[in-house]
C-alpha positions in Angstrom: 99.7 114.0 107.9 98.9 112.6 104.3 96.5 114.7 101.7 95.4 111.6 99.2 96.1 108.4 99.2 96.1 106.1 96.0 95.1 102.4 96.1 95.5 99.9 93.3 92.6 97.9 92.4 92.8 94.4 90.2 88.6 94.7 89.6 89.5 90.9 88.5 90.4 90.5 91.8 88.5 92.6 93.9 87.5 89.9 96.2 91.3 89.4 97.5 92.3 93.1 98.6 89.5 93.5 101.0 92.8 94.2 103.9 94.0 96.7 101.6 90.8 98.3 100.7 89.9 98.6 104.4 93.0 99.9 105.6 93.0 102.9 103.2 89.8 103.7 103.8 90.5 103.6 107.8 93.1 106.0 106.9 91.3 107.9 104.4 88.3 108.1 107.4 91.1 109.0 110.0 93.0 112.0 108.1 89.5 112.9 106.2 91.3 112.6 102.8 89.8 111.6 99.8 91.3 107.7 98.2 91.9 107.1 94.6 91.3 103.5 93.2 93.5 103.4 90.5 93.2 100.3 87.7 94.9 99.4 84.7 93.6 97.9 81.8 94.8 96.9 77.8 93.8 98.1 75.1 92.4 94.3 73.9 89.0 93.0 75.6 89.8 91.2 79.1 87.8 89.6 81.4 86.5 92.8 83.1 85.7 94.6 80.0 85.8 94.8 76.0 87.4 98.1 76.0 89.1 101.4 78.1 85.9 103.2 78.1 83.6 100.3 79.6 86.8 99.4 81.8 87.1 102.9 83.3 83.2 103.1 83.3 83.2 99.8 86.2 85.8 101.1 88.2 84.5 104.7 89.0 81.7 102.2 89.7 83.4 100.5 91.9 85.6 103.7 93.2 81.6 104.7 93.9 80.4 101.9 95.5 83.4 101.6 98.1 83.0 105.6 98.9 79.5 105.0 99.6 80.5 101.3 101.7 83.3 102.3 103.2 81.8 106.3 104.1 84.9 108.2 102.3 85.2 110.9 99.1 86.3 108.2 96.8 87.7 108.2 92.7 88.2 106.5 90.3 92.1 106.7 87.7 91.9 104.2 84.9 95.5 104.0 82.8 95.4 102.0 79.4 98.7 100.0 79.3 100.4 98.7 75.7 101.0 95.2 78.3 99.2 95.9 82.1 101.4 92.6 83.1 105.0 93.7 82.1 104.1 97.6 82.5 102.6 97.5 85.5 105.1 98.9 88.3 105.8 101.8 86.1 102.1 102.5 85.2 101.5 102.4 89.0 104.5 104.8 89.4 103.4 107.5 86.7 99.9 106.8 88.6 101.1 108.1 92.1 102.5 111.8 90.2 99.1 111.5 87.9 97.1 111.7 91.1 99.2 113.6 93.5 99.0 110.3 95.9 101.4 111.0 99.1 100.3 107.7 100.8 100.0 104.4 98.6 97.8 101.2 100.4 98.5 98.4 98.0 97.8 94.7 98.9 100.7 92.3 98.6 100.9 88.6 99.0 103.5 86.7 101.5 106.5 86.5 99.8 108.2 83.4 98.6 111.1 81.9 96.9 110.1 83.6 93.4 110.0 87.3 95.1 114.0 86.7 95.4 114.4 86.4 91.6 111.3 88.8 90.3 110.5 92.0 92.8 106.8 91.9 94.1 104.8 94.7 92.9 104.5 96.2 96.4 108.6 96.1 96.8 109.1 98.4 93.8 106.3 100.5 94.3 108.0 101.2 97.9 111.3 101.6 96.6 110.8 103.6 93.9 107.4 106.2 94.8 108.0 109.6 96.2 105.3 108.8 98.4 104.6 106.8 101.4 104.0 103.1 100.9 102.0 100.9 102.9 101.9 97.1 101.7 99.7 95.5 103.3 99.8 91.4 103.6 96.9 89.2 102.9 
């Protein structure tokens, strides 16, 4: 049904998209496809890491650590953004051709009064990818 799936990872947040993380790799296990954990990161040191290299360096790590967790062929797609918080739906959209994604398992949050002003990252992901979106809640 699917080939490869892409997941977005916030490494800062790691510990909030475990519903995400296990529902690709359910999937991943199900179709026997490979998942791609895909970060972005600045230029400038952030709380993660000083710089691309040592940011891309943690999150094959963790890419690793989840294929060897979860039992799937997992990788890893670092992207260095000018600003990750402004870029970041069309970093995650050049991501999806970058990897030849056809399923995207992205965690969301329950919307509220602000998603009616600003679009959650999940709702322009959905409406924008050529692939299949799955947001999931929580």
């Amino acid at each position: 049904m699917f080939t490869k799936i892409m997941t977005p990872v916030d490494l800062a947040h790691a510990d909030r998209l475990e519903r995400s993380l296990v529902c690709g790799a359910a999937l991943a296990r199900l179709w026997g496809i490979p998942v791609t954990y895909v970060g972005v990161t600045a230029q400038t040191p952030g709380s993660i890491a000083h710089n691309p290299e040592e940011y891309a360096r943690k999150l094959a790590a963790f890419a690793e650590a989840q294929g060897a967790a979860r039992q799937i062929t997992a990788q890893s797609h670092a992207v260095v953004s000018h600003d990750p918080t402004a870029d970041l739906d069309d970093v995650l959209l050049a991501a999806v051709k970058d990897t030849g994604a056809d399923l995207v398992v992205m965690a969301s949050h329950v919307p509220g009064l602000a998603d009616y002003l600003w679009p959650s990252n999940g709702g322009k992901i959905a409406a924008h990818a050529a692939a299949s979106v799955m947001v999931v809640r929580g």
